[in-house]
GUDOGU-195288 format. One record per residue (C-alpha): residue in three letters; x, y negated, z. Coordinates in nm, 2 decimals. Layout:
BEGIN
r rest->ALA	px->X	py->Y	pz->Z .
...
//
This chain:
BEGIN
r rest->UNK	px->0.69	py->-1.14	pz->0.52 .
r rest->UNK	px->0.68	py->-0.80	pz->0.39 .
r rest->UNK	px->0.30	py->-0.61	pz->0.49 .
r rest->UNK	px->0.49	py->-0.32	pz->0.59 .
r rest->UNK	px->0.67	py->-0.50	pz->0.90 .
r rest->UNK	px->0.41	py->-0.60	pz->1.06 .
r rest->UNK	px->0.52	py->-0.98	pz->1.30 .
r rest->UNK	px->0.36	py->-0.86	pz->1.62 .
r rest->UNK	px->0.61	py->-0.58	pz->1.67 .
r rest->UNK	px->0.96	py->-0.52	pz->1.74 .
r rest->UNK	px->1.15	py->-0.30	pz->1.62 .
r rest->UNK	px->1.44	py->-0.06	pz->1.74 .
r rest->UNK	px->1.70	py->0.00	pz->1.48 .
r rest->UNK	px->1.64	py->0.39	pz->1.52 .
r rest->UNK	px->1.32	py->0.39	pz->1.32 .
r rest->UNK	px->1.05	py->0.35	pz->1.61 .
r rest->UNK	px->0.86	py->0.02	pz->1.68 .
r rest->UNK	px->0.73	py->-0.13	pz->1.96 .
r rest->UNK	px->0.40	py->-0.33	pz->2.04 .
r rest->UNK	px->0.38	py->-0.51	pz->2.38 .
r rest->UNK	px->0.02	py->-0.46	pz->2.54 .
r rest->UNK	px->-0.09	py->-0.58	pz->2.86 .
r rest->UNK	px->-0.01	py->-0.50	pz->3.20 .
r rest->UNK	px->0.35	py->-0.40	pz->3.08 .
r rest->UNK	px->0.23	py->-0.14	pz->2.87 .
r rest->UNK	px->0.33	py->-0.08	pz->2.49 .
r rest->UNK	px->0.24	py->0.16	pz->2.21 .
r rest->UNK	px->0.53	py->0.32	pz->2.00 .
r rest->UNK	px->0.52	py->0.45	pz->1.64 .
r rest->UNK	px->0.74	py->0.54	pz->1.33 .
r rest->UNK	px->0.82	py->0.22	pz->1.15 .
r rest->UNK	px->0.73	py->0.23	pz->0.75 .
r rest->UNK	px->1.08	py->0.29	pz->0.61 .
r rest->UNK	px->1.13	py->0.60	pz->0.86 .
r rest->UNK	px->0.78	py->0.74	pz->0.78 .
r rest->UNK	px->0.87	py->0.66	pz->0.39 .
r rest->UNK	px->1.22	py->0.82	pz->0.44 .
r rest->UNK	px->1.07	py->1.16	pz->0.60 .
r rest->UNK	px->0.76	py->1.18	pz->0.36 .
r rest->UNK	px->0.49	py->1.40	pz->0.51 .
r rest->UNK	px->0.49	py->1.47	pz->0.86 .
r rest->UNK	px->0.36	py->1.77	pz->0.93 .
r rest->UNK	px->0.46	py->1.79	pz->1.30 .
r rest->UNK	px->0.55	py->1.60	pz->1.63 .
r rest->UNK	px->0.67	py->1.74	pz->1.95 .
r rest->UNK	px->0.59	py->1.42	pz->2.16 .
r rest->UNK	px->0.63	py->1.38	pz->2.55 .
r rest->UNK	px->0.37	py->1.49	pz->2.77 .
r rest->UNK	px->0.22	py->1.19	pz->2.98 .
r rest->UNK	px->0.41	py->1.11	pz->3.33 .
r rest->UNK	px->0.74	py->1.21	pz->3.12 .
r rest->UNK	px->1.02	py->0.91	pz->3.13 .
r rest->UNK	px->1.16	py->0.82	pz->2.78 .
r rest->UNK	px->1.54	py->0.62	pz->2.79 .
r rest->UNK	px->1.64	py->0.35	pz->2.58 .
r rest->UNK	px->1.87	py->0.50	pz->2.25 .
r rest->UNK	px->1.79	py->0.86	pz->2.42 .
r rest->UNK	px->1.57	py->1.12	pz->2.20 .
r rest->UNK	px->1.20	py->1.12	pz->2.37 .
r rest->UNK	px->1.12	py->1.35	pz->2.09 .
r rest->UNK	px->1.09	py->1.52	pz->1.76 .
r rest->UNK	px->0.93	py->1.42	pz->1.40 .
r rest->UNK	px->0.91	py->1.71	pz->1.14 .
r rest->UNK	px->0.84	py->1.64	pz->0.76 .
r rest->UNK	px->0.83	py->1.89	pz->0.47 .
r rest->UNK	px->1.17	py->1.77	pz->0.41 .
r rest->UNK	px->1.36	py->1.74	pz->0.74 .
r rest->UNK	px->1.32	py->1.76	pz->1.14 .
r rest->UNK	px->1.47	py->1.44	pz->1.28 .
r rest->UNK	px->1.49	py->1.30	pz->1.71 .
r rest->UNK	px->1.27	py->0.98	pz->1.77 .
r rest->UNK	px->1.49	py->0.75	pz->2.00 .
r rest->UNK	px->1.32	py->0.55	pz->2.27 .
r rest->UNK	px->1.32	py->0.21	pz->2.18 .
r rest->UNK	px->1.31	py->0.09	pz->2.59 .
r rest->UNK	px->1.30	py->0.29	pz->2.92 .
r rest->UNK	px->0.97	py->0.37	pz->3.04 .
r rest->UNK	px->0.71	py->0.62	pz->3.14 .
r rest->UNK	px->0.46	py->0.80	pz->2.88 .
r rest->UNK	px->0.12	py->0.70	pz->2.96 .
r rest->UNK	px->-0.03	py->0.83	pz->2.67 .
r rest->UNK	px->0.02	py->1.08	pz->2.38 .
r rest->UNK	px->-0.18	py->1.00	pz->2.06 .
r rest->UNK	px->-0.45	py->1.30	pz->2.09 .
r rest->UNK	px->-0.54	py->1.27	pz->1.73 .
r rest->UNK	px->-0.14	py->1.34	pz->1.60 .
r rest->UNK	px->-0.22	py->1.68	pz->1.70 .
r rest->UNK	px->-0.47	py->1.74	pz->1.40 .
r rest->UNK	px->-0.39	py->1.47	pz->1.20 .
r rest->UNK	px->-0.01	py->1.46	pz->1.18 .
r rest->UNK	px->-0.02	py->1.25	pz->0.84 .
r rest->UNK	px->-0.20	py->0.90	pz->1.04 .
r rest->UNK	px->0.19	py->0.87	pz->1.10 .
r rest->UNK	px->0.20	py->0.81	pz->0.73 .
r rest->UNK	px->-0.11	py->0.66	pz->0.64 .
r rest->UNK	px->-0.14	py->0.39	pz->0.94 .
r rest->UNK	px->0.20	py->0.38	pz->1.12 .
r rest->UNK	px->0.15	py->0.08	pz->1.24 .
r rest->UNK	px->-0.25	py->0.16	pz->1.35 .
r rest->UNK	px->-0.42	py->0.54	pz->1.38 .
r rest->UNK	px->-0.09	py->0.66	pz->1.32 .
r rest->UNK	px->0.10	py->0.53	pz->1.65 .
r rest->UNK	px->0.26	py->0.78	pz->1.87 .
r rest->UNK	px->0.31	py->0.70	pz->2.28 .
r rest->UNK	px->0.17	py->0.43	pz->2.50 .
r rest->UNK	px->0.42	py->0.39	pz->2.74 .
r rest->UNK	px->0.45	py->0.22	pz->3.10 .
r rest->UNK	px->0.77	py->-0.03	pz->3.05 .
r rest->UNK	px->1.07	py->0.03	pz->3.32 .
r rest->UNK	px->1.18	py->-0.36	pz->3.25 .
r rest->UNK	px->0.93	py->-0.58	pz->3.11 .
r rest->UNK	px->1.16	py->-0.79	pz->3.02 .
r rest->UNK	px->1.44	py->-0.58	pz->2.85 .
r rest->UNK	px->1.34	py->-0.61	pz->2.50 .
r rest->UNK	px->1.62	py->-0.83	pz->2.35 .
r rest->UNK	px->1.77	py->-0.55	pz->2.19 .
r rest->UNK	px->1.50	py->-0.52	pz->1.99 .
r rest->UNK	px->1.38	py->-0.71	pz->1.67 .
r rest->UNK	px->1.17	py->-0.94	pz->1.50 .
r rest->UNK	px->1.00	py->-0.79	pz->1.17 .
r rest->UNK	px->1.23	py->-1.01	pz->0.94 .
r rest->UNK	px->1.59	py->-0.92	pz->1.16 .
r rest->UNK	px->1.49	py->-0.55	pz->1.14 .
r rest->UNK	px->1.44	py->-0.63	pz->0.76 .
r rest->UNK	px->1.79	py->-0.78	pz->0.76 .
r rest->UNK	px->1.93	py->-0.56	pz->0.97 .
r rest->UNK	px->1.83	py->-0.27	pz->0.73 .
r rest->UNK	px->1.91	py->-0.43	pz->0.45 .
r rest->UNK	px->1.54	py->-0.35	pz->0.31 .
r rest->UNK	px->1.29	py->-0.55	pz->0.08 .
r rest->UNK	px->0.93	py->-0.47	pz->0.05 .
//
């Protein structure tokens, strides 16, 4: 399996990924071909905690040196957390997408409504991508 998708997440086919946590809680982040697409990120204009997010909606913006493009929610939820350090270090998007680099920790509206979402290898498929 390609190391740039990693197994433990899913993915939504609008660039964001999704890591299940306890207590149906998740992290969100830019998946590698999205953050490879943009190139640098400069910016992100990210939902303040206690905001919902909607599944396929745009929960917020990623800016690069080369374009400004939405983020769309990969499930409904509620923002629990923003990632402080995107603030100052915008880049960890590209650097550790899938680490230092996530985005949101979010409060899942349905646990369970994930199936839209997918595997590392159907994303890959999907995509029609190769690492």
């Amino acid at each position: 399996m390609p190391t740039h998708y990693p197994e433990d997440r899913l993915y939504h086919r609008d660039a964001l990924w999704l890591q299940l946590l306890e207590r149906d809680e998740a992290l969100v982040g830019i998946n590698h071909y999205a953050q490879d697409n943009l190139g640098e990120v400069v910016f992100l204009d990210l939902p303040r905690a206690g905001t919902p997010i909607h599944c396929d909606t745009a929960l917020g913006t990623v800016e690069s040196r080369k374009a400004v493009s939405d983020m769309i929610a990969p499930v409904d939820g509620t923002v629990l957390e923003v990632n402080p350090r995107l603030r100052n270090e915008p880049t960890l998007v590209n650097s550790d997408p899938y680490g230092e680099g996530w985005t949101l920790r979010i409060r899942l509206a349905l646990p369970d409504a994930t199936g839209h979402l997918h595997s590392a290898s159907a994303y890959l498929t999907l995509m029609n991508l190769t690492d």
